[in-house]
C-alpha positions as CSV (number, residue, x, y, z in Angstrom):
1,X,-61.0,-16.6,38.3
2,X,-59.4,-17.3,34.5
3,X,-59.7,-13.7,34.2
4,X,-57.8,-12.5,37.3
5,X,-55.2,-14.7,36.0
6,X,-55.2,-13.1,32.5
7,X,-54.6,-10.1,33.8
8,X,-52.3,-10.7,36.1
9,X,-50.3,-12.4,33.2
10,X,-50.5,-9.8,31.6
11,X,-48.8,-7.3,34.1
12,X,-46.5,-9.3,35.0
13,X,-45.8,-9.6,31.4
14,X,-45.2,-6.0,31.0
15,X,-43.0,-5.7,33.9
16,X,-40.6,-8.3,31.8
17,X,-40.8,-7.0,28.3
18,X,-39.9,-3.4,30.2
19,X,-37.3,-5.0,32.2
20,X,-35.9,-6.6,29.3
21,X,-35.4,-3.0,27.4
22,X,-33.8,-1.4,30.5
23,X,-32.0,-3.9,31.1
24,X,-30.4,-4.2,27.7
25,X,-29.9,-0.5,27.6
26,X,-28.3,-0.6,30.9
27,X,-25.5,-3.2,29.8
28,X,-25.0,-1.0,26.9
29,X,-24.5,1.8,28.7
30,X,-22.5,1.1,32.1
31,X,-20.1,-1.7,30.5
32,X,-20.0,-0.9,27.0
33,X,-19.7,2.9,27.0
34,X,-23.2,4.0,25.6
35,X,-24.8,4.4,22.1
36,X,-23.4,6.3,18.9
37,X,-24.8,6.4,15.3
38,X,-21.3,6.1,13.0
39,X,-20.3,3.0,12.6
40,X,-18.2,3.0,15.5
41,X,-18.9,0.1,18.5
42,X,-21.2,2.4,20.0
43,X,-23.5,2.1,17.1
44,X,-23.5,-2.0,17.4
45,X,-24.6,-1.1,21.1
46,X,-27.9,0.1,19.5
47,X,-28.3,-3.7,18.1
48,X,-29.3,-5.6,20.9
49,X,-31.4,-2.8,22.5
50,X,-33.9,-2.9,19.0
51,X,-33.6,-6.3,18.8
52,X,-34.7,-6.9,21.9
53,X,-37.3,-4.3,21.7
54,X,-38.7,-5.4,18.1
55,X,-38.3,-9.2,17.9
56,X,-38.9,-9.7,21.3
57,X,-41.1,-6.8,23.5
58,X,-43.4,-5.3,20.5
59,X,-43.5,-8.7,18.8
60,X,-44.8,-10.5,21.6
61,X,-47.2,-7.6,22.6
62,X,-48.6,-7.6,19.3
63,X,-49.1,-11.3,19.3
64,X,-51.3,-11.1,22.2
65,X,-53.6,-8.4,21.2
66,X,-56.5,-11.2,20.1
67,X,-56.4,-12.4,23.6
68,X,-57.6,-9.5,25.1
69,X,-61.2,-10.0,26.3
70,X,-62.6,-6.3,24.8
71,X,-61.5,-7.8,21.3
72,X,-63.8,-10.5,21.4
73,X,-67.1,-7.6,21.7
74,X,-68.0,-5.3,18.8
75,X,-65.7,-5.1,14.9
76,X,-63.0,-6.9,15.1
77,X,-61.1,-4.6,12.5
78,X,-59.9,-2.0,15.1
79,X,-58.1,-4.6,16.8
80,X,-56.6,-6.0,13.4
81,X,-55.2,-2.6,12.5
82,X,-53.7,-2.5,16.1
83,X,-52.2,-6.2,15.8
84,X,-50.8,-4.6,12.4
85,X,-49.4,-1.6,13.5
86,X,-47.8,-3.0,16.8
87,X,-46.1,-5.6,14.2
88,X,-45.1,-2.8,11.8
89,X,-43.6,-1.0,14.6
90,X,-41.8,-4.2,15.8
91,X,-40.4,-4.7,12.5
92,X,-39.2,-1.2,11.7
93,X,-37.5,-1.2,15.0
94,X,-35.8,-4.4,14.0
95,X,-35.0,-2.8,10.5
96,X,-33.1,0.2,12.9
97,X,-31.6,-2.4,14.4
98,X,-30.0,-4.1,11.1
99,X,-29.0,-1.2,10.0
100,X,-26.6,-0.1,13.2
101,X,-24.8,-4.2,13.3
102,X,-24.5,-4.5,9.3
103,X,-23.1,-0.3,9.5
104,X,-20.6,-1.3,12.1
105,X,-19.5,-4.7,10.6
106,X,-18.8,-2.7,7.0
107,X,-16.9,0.0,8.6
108,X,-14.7,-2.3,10.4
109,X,-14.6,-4.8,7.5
110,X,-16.1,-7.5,9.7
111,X,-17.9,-10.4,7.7
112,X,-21.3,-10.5,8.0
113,X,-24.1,-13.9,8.7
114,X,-21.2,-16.0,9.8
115,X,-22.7,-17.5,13.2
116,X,-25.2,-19.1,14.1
117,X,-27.0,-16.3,15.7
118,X,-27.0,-14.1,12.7
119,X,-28.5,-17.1,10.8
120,X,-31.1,-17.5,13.5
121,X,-32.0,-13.7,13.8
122,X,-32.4,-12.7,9.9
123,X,-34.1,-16.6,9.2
124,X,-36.5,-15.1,12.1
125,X,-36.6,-11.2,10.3
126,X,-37.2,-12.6,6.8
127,X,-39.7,-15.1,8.4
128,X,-41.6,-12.2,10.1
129,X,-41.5,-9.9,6.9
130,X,-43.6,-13.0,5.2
131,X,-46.1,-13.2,8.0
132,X,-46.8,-9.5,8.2
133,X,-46.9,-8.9,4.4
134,X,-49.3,-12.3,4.3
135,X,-51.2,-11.5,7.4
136,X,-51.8,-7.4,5.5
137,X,-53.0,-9.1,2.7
138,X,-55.0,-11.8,3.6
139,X,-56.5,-10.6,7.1
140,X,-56.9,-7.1,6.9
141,X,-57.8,-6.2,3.1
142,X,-61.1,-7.4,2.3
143,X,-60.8,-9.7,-0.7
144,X,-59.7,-12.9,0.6
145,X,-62.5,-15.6,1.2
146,X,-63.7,-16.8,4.2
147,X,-62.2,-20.7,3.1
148,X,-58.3,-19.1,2.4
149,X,-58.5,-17.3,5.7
150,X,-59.9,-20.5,7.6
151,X,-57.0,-22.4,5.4
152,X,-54.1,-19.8,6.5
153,X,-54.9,-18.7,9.6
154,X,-53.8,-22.0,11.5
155,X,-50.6,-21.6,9.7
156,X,-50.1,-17.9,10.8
157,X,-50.4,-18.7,14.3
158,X,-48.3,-21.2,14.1
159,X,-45.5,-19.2,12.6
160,X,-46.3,-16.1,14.8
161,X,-45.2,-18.4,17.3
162,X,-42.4,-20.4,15.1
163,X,-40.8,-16.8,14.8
164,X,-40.7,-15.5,18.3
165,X,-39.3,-18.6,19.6
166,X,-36.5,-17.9,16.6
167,X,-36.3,-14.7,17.9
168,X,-35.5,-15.8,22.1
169,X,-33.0,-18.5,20.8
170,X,-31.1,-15.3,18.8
171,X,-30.8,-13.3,21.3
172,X,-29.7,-15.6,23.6
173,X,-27.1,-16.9,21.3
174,X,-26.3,-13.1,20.6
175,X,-26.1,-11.9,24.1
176,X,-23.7,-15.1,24.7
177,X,-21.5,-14.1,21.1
178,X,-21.4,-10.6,22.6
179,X,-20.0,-11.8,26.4
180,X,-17.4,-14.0,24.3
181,X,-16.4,-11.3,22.4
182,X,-16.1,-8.7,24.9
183,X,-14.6,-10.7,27.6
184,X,-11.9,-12.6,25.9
185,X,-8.7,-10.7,26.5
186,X,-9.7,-8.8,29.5
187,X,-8.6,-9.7,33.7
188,X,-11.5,-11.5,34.2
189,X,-13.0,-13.6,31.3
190,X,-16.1,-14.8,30.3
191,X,-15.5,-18.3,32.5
192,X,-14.9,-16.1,35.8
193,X,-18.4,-15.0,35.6
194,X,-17.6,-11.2,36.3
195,X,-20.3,-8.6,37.3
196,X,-21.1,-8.0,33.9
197,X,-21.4,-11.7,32.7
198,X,-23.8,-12.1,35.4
199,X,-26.0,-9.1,34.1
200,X,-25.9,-10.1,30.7
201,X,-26.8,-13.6,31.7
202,X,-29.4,-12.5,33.7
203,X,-31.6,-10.1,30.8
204,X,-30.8,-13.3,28.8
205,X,-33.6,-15.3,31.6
206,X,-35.8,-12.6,31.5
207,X,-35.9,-12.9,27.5
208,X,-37.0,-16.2,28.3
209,X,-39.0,-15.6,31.0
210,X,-41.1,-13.2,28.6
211,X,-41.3,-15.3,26.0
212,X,-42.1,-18.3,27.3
213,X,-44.8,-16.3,29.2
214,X,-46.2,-14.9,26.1
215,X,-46.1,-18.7,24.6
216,X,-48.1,-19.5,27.5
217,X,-50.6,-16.8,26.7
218,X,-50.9,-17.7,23.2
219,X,-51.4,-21.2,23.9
220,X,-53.7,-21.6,26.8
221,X,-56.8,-22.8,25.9
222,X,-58.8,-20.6,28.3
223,X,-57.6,-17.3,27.3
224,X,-58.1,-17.8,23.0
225,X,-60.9,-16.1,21.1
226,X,-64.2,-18.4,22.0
227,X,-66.7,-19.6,19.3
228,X,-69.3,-17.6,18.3
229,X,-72.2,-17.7,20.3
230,X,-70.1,-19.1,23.4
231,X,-69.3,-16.5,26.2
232,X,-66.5,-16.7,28.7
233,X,-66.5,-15.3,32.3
234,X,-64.2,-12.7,30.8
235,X,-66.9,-11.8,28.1
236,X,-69.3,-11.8,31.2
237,X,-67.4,-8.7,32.5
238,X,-67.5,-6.7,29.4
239,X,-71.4,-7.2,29.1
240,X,-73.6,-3.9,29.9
241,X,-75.2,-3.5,32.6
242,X,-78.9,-2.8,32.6
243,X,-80.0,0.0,30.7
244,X,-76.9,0.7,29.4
245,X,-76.3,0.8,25.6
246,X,-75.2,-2.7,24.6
247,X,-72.5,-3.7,22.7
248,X,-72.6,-4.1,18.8
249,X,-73.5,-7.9,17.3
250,X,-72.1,-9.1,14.6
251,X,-74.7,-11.6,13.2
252,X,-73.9,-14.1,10.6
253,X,-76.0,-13.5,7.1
254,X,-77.8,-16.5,5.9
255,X,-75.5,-16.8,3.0
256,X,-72.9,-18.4,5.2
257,X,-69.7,-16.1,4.5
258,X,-68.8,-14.4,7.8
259,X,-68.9,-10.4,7.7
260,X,-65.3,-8.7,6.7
261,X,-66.0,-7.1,10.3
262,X,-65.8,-10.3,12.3
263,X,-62.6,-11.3,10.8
């Protein structure tokens, strides 16, 4: 039964993160006239769409890779190289998306990191540009001891999480900025809640409804990488059957110090 649920999380999870990216594009599009790259505000409209995309969608995803049940059978380094490169790929999407705001705020001599949701969106890039350089380091090169990756892994959880919370509460405040912004000296303002305040609003609760989602995920005891030696009914499912070939085991050597593999 836990697993049905998992995967039905987990499609109803990628329904959200996809709706959040069409979504985003589509507000871009229809009410703020589409995307350009030079330094014009069609290139800030590329902004929220890779934000959105990077510190929200791919970040998530990535996050989540650990508590797919075919990760807990066999090496565990092909699943670290993918929970690397879905990161890397979040982040360089959120670089992109640096680029086209700090572009457009130069060429129309607009300060930058004034508000709020400029400090909460580059405290959550420069926090995730730690974790992935100390999650490379650490988790996937092979020199760090088993005690330092017992010590730090608690930690990296923790701020995997710490970040993509950061990241919901930015875009929320930025999708907000943006409708204050745009609506201020038009006929109908922000406070008359016009069709396209009630769009924005409305990929803003699907951010949340995809983060909090993935929190959940992350979170629920049930659906975390079990102990060695302890199987799951979802492990249950991924066993051969009968005369099949069965899956590599990762044994623990006598010496104590867990394989690089397992990690």
């Amino acid at each position: 039964m836990a697993s049905g649920w998992f995967y039905l999380s987990c499609l109803l999870l990628g329904s959200l993160g996809s709706m959040c990216i069409l979504f985003t594009i589509y507000w871009m599009q229809y009410w703020r006239g589409g995307f350009a790259w030079n330094g014009s505000i069609y290139m800030f409209n590329w902004h929220p769409v890779l934000m959105v995309a990077g510190m929200v969608v791919f970040y998530g995803g990535a996050s989540l890779v650990y508590r797919l049940p075919q990760s807990w059978v066999g090496p565990k380094l092909p699943w670290k190289l993918l929970h690397a490169a879905l990161h890397l790929m979040a982040f360089i999407l959120t670089v992109v998306g640096l680029v086209a705001v700090f572009t457009f705020h130069n060429h129309g001599k607009i300060a930058n990191l004034y508000s709020l949701h400029s400090w909460l969106g580059i405290t959550a890039v420069f926090l995730f540009a730690c974790q992935w350089c100390l999650g490379f380091a650490v988790f996937l090169l092979p020199w760090a001891s088993m005690w330092l990756r017992s010590l730090l892994k608690p930690i990296h959880v923790f701020f995997g999480a710490a970040i993509l919370s950061l990241s919901i509460a930015s875009v929320i405040s930025g999708i907000n900025e943006k409708l204050f912004f745009s609506l201020k000296n038009t006929t109908r303002p922000y406070n008359s809640l016009p069709s396209e305040a009630v769009f924005a609003n409305s990929t803003g609760m699907l951010v949340v409804a995809f983060g909090l989602l993935v929190l959940y995920i992350l979170l629920a005891s049930s659906w975390k990488r079990p102990a060695p030696g302890i199987l799951t009914d979802r492990q249950l499912l991924l066993q051969p059957r009968p005369g099949s070939r069965p899956f590599p085991v990762t044994y623990m050597p006598v010496t104590g110090r867990q394989p690089y593999e397992s990690w």
